[in-house]
C-alpha positions in Angstrom: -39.1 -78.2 193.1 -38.7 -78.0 196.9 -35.1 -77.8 198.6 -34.6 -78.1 202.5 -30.9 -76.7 203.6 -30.0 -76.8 207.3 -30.6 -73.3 208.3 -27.4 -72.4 210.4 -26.8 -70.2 213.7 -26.9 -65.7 212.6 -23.6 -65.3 214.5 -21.6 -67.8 212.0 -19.3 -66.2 209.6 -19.3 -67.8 206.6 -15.7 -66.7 205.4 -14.2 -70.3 204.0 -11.1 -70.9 205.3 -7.7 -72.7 204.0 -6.6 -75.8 205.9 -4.0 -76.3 203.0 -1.1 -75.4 204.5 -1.7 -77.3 207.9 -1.7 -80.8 205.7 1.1 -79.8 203.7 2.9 -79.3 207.3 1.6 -82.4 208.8 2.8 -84.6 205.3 6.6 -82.8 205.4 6.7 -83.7 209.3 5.8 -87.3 208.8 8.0 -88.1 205.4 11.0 -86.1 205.9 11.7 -88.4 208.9 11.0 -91.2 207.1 13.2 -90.1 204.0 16.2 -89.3 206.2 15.7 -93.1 208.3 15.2 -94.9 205.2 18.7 -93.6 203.7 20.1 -94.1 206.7 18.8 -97.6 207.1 18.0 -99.2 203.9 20.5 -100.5 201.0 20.8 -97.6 198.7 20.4 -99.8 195.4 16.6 -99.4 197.0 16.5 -95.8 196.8 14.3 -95.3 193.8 11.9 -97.7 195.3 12.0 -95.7 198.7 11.6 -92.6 196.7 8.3 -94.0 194.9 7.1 -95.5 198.1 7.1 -91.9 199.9 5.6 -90.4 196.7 2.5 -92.6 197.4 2.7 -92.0 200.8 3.1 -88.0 200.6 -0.4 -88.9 198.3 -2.1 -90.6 200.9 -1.6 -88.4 203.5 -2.7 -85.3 201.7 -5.7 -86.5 200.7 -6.7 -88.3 204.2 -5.6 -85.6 206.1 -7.1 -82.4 204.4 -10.1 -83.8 204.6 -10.2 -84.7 207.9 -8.2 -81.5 209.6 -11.3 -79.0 207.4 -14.0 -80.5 209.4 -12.0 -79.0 212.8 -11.8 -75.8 211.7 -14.2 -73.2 213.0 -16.2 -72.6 209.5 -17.3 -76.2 209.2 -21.3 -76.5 210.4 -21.5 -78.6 213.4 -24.1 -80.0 215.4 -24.9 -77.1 217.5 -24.2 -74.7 214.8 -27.9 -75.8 213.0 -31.3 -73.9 214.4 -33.3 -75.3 212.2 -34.4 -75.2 208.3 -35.2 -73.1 205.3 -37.1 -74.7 202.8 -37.3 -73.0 199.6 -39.8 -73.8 196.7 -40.5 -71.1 193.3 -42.9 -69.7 195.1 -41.9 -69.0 198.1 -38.8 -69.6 200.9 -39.8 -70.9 204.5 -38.4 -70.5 207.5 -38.4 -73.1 210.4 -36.4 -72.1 213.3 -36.3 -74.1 216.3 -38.9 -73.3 218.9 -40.5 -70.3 216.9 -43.1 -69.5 214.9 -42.3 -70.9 211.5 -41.8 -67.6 208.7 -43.5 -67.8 205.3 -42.2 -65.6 202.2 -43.7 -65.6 199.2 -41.0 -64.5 196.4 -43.6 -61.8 195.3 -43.3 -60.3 198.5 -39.5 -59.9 197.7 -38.2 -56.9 195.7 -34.1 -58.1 195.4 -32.1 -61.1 196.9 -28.5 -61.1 197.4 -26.7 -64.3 197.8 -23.3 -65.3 199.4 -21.8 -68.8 198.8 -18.8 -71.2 199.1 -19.9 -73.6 196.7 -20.9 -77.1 198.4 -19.2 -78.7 201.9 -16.0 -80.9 200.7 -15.9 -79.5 197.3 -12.6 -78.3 195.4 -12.6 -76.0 193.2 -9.7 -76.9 190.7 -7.0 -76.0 192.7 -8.6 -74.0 195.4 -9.1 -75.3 199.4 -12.0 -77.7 200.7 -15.4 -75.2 200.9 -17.1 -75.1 203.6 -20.4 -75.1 201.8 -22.1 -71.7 203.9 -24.5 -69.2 202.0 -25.7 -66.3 203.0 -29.1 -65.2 201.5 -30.4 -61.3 202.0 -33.9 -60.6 201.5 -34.8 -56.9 200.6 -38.3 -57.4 200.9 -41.0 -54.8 199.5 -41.9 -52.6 202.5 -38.0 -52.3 202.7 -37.3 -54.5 205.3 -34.0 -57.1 205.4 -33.6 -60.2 206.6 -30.5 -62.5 206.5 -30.2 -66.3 206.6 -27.1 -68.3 206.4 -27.9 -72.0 205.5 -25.9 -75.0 204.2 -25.8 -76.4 201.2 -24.1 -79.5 202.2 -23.6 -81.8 198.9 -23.5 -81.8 194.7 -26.9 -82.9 194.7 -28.3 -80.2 196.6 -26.2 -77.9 194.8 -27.4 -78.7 191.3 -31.1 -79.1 192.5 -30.0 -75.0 194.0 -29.1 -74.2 190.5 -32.7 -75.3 189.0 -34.3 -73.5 191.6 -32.7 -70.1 191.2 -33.7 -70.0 187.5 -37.2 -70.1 188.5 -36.5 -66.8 191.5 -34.7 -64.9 188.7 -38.1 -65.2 186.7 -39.8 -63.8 189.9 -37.5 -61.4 191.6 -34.3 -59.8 191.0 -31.6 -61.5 192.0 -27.1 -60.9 192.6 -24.9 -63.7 193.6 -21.8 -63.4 194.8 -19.1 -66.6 194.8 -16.2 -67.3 197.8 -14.4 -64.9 199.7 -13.5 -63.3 196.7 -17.3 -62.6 195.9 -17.0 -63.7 192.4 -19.9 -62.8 190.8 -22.3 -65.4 189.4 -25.6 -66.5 187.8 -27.5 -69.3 188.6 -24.4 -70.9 190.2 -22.3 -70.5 187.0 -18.9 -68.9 187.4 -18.7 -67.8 183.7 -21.8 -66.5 183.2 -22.3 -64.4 179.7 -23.1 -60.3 179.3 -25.9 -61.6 177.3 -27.3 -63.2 180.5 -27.4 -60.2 182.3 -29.1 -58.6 179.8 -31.4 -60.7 179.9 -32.2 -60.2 183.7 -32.1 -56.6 183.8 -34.9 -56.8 180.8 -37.1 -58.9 182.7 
């Protein structure tokens, strides 16, 4: 299996922000208007009927607008934000940067991997604010070297096809993941993984 993520800019922080609170602002400034002028205005023997109206509303414009207010927020990837690609297979994770020489690393050449992500872009986590969809991948190669590539893992598909691929680099090299800005810790993309599964690793 081959994966190609948009490799992203060094200087981008991948911290996922929370534009909750600015469409929760934007719904009470629009409704609460239109409350007050529709009691005002309107027969009162409507009120239950203006009251379900606005609940719709309130649930339209949270949902329009959250989505649309996280892409303007600095953690989203732009345009200019992308330098080129990494394109990672089981056997090794390639590195084509824009106007360079493209960088070939063969997971035996690796001695541990560390990896940083905020799930995929637009996703919810239950309850939790729009990701961003950044990872951050160190590279602790053998001759003790690092090297760091944030990259985007922009949809459900990718992220899935992520999760087959990392069972095949955990065969090969060892491996930590870490999950939001919390830094949950993972395996394999799965937020509950089991002791047992460790275990397993760490006998490998």
């Amino acid at each position: 299996m081959q994966i190609e993520f948009k490799l992203i800019h060094y200087d981008k922080p991948i911290k996922n922000l929370d534009s909750t609170i600015y469409s929760q602002l934007m719904v009470i400034a629009i409704c609460v208007p239109l409350l007050i002028a529709s009691m005002l205005l309107l027969d009162k023997n409507n009120f239950g009927y203006i009251m379900l109206s606005l609940f719709a509303l309130v649930f339209f414009l949270h949902f329009i607008y959250d989505k649309y207010i996280r892409t303007l927020f600095s953690d989203w990837v732009k345009k200019e934000d992308i330098i080129g690609k990494l394109v990672c297979n089981s056997n090794t994770i390639t590195v084509k940067e824009n106007q360079k020489k493209e960088v070939v690393i063969p997971l035996t050449s690796i001695k541990e991997m560390t990896l940083y992500y905020n799930y995929y872009q637009g996703a919810n986590y239950y309850r939790q604010p729009i990701y961003n969809g950044l990872a951050q991948l160190d590279i602790y190669l053998n001759d003790d070297n690092k090297q760091s590539y944030i990259f985007l893992i922009k949809d459900k598909v990718v992220y899935n096809n992520f999760k087959t691929l990392l069972n095949s680099w955990y065969s090969i090299t060892s491996m930590k993941e870490f999950f939001g800005n919390e830094k949950i810790r993972t395996m394999q993309l799965n937020f509950n993984p089991k002791y047992s599964d460790f275990q397993k690793v760490r006998n490998k």
